[in-house]
C-alpha positions, -999 to +999 in steps of 0.1 A: +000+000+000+028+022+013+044+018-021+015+026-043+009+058-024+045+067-033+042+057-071+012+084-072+033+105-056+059+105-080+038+108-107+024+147-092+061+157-080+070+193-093+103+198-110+122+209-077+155+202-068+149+179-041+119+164-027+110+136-004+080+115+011+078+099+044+051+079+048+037+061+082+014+032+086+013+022+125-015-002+143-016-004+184-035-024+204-040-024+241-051-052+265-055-044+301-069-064+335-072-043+358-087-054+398-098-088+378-116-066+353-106-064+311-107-026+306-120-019+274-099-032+243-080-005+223-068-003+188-058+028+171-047+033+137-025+056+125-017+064+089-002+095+067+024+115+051+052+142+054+061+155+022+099+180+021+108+201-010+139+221-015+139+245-047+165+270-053+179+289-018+145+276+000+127+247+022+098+237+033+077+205+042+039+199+048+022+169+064-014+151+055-034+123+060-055+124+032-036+102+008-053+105-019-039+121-053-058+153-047-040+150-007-007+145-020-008+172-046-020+195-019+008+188+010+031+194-020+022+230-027+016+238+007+056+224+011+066+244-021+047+275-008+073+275+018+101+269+005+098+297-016+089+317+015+114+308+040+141+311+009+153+347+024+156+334+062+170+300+056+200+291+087+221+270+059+226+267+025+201+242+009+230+222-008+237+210+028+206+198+036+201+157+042+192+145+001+195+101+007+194+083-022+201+051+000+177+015-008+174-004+025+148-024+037+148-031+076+125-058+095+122-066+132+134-105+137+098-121+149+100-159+165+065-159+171+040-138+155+015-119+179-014-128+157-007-165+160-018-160+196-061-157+202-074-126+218-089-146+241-055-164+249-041-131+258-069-121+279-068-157+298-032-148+305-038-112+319-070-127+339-043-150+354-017-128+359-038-102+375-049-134+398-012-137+406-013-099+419-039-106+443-016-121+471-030-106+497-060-080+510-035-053+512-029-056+472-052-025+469-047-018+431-033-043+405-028-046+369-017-064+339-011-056+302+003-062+271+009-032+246+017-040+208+026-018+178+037-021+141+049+005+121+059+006+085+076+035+068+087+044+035+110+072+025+113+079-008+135+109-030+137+125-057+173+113-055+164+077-061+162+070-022+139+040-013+143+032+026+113+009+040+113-004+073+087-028+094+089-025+128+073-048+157+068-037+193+058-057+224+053-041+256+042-059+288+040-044+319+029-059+356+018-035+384+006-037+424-003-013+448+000-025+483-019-006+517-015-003+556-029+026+572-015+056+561+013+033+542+016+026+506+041+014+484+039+002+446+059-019+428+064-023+391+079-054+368+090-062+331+073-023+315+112-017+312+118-042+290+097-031+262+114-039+228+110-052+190+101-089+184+072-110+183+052-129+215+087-146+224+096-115+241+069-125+271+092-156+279+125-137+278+110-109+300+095-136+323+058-127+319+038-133+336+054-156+361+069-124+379+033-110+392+034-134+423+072-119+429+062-082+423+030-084+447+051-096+475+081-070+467+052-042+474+039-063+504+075-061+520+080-024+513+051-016+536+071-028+565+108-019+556+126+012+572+130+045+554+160+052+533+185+069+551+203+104+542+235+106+539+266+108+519+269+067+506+284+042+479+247+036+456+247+003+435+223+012+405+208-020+390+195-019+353+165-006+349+176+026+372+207+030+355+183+031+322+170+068+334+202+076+344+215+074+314+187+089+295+183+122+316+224+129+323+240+117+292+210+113+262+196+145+263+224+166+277+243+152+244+212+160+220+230+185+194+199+203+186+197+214+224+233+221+225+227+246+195+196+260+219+170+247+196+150+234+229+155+263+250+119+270+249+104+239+257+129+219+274+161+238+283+192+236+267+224+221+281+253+223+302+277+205+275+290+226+248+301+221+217+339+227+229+337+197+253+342+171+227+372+148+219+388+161+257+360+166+286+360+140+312+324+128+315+331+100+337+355+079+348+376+054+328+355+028+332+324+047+315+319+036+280+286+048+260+277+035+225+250+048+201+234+018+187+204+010+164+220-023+151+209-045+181+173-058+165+163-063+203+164-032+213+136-008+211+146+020+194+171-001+164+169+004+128+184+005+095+186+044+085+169+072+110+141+096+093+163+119+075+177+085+052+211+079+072+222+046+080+224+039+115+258+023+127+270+014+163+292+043+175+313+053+206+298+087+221+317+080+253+352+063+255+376+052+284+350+085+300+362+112+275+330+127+256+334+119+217+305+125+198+272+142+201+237+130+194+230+154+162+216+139+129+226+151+096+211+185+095+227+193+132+261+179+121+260+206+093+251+234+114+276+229+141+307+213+115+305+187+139+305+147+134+273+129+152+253+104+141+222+089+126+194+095+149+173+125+132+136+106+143+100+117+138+075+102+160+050+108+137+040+113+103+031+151+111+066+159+131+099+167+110+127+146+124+149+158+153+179+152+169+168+121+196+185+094+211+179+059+200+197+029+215+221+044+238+236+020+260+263+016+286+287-011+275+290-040+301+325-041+321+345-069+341+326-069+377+308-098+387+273-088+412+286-105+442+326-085+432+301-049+429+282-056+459+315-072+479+333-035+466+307-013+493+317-009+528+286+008+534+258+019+507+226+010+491+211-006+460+186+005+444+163-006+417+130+007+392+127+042+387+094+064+401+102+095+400+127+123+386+137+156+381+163+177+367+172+211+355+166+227+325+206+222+314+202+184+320+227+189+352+210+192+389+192+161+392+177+142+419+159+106+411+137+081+434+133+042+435+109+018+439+127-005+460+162-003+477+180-032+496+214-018+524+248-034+516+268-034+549+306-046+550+300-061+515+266-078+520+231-076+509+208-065+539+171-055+548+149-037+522+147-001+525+116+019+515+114+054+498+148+055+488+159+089+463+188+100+456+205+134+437+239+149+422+249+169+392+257+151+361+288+171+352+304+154+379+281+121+387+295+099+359+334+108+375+323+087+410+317+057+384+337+026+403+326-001+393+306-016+361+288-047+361+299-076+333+278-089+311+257-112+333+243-079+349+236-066+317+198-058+305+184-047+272+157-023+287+135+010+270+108+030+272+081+042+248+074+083+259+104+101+256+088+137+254+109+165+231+103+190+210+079+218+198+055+207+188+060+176+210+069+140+202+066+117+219+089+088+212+105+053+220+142+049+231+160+017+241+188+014+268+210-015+275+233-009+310+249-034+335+243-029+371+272-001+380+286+015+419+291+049+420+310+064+449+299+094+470+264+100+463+236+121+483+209+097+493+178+107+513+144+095+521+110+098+507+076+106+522+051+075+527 
């Protein structure tokens, strides 16, 4: 279908210097139990076309979805209108804009196809799984789900460019709300480990045999002592480490926002453009790749939406900052090298400069050597909450769960447990990284950026990691 819109396409394109079409075709679905009840079923479809015309010293793009031939041929003046407007105000010269003339085609690896599965399977499994929640009459709120997507997309050029790409999402989540008194705690499982594949990823993310285990986790919480405040070795597991790294090294690196682009909306950043190839993000042990090649991961692909292949790339080396996060159109504006990751969540959003798959590469550390390294400190585990300041610097995070490590042992749970520092000097208390047996592919689906907003999906893979020094406190109940 997607191709037959872009043959009529091609057939109406004006005699311009460059134009392209980026079409979108995504499906999601939604099942939910929630309390032993199936909320209502959701699908939503989702279908249209951004259409991007350079003539002469000018651009300009328009976005529909009526795609139809009298649609098309209407986004395509409106695009050309503008070009020919903005022509006097453009930032850079139009021979420098992105023109791919690649021919890739790009498909998530599926196992097992969701469809082969009955709707009423999948609701038997959240029914049972929701049952699973229900330890105890203090589980006051419970809930199961399982999220799916597919999205094609086709970007075609006047240059001869051809990139289509078929991606599959599945994205399970587990969730119980425990109660005593004025008490309550809530605990989360698996919602991190949303990625591309088929129904096999339910097995790999153990769902939904991890509902007894997360009922109980929120049981225990209710009874555990308050995180304590104090200066303290932390031990970040996974899927906490996974919003560390998106908050204090993904955006902060975003080129756009280091050229001020989201200074409006979402601040800018306290890196500069001056930083790279000799500031000292972190410690020698940090090591951050960019890296849309692992088919796992949520946010991989073949080329990003301005028709540049994706490649795995070092942003972060031995802890000296390397690259930033700036997609073609970025690089040109700052003279600067970045990478492929210009991404539109939608089919009415031009592409920006977002992260993708940026993960933490795995070092030599064993958990018992990481948790054996603390005198005195605390693990902690599954983000709830965070904030930081409009540079991406001043932080301060808080945990679901959090366990004491005293004299190089795992004690009691702790409840409440936050934690804060400044990223321009967090990553440099780095001591010790996980090996690959601590490692976890993990990602999340609403990244917010951008003005208009998108909202988008970005993987991150990290190993459980010690960091020396940090300011821990405790939450309110």
């Amino acid at each position: 279908m997607l191709n037959t819109i872009a043959q009529i396409f091609t057939r109406l394109a004006p005699a311009v210097d460059f134009w392209s079409l980026r079409l979108v075709d995504e499906r999601e679905e939604q099942v939910m139990v929630r309390q032993g009840v199936l909320s209502p079923l959701s699908t939503q479809i989702n279908r249209g076309a951004f259409v991007s015309v350079i003539t002469g010293e000018g651009s300009g793009y328009a976005a529909t979805c009526d795609l139809t031939a009298s649609g098309l041929r209407a986004a395509l003046q409106q695009a050309r209108a503008w070009a020919q407007r903005n022509a006097p105000h453009m930032l850079l010269d139009t021979r420098n804009l992105p023109r791919p003339a690649l021919q890739v085609h790009y498909q998530t690896p599926v196992k097992q196809a969701w469809d082969s599965i009955p709707l009423a399977d999948k609701i038997a499994l959240l029914h049972d799984a929701c049952a699973a929640l229900a330890t105890d009459a203090r589980i006051v709120d419970r809930a199961a789900w399982l999220n799916r997507r597919v999205t094609d997309t086709l970007l075609v050029t006047s240059a001869g460019g051809h990139i289509a790409q078929h991606f599959e999402y599945v994205m399970p989540g587990l969730m119980a709300v425990a109660n005593e008194g004025a008490r309550t705690q809530r605990r989360t499982g698996v919602s991190d480990g949303a990625g591309q594949g088929g129904w096999e990823r339910l097995a790999l993310l153990g769902f939904p045999g991890k509902a007894r285990e997360v009922a109980e986790q929120a049981l225990e919480l209710l009874h555990a002592p308050p995180c304590p405040t104090g200066i303290t070795d932390v031990l970040l597991m996974p899927d906490q480490m996974m919003l560390q790294i998106h908050e204090s090294i993904g955006h902060p690196l975003e080129l756009d926002r280091i050229l001020g682009d989201e200074r409006n909306f979402a601040g800018t950043s306290f890196v500069t453009q001056d930083m790279f190839g000799s500031y000292q993000y972190g410690s020698k042990l940090l090591n951050v790749t960019f890296d849309p090649t692992r088919t796992e991961q949520l946010a991989s692909y073949a080329c990003d939406d301005d028709g540049t292949a994706a490649e795995r790339t070092y942003l972060i080396r031995d802890g000296i900052l390397l690259r930033p996060l700036g997609g073609v159109t970025s690089q040109a504006r700052s003279g600067m090298q970045g990478v492929a990751n210009a991404r539109a969540c939608d089919w009415n959003r031009p592409a920006i400069d977002r992260m993708a798959n940026l993960n933490v590469e795995p070092g030599d550390s064993t958990f018992n050597e990481l948790v054996a390294s603390i005198e005195h400190g605390v693990l902690m585990e599954t983000n709830s909450s965070w904030s930081i300041d409009d540079s991406r610097n001043k932080f301060q995070f808080g945990c679901e769960s959090a366990r004491v490590i005293e004299n190089g042992e795992l004690k009691g749970l702790l409840r409440n447990p936050n934690y804060r520092g400044v990223s321009a000097t967090f990553w440099r208390n780095l001591a010790k990284v996980g090996d690959r047996n601590t490692f976890e592919v993990l990602g999340t689906p609403n990244c917010g950026k951008g003005e208009p907003q998108q909202v988008i999906h970005v993987g991150h893979a990290s190993p459980a990691c010690v960091f020396r020094g940090v300011d821990v406190f405790g939450g309110a109940d």
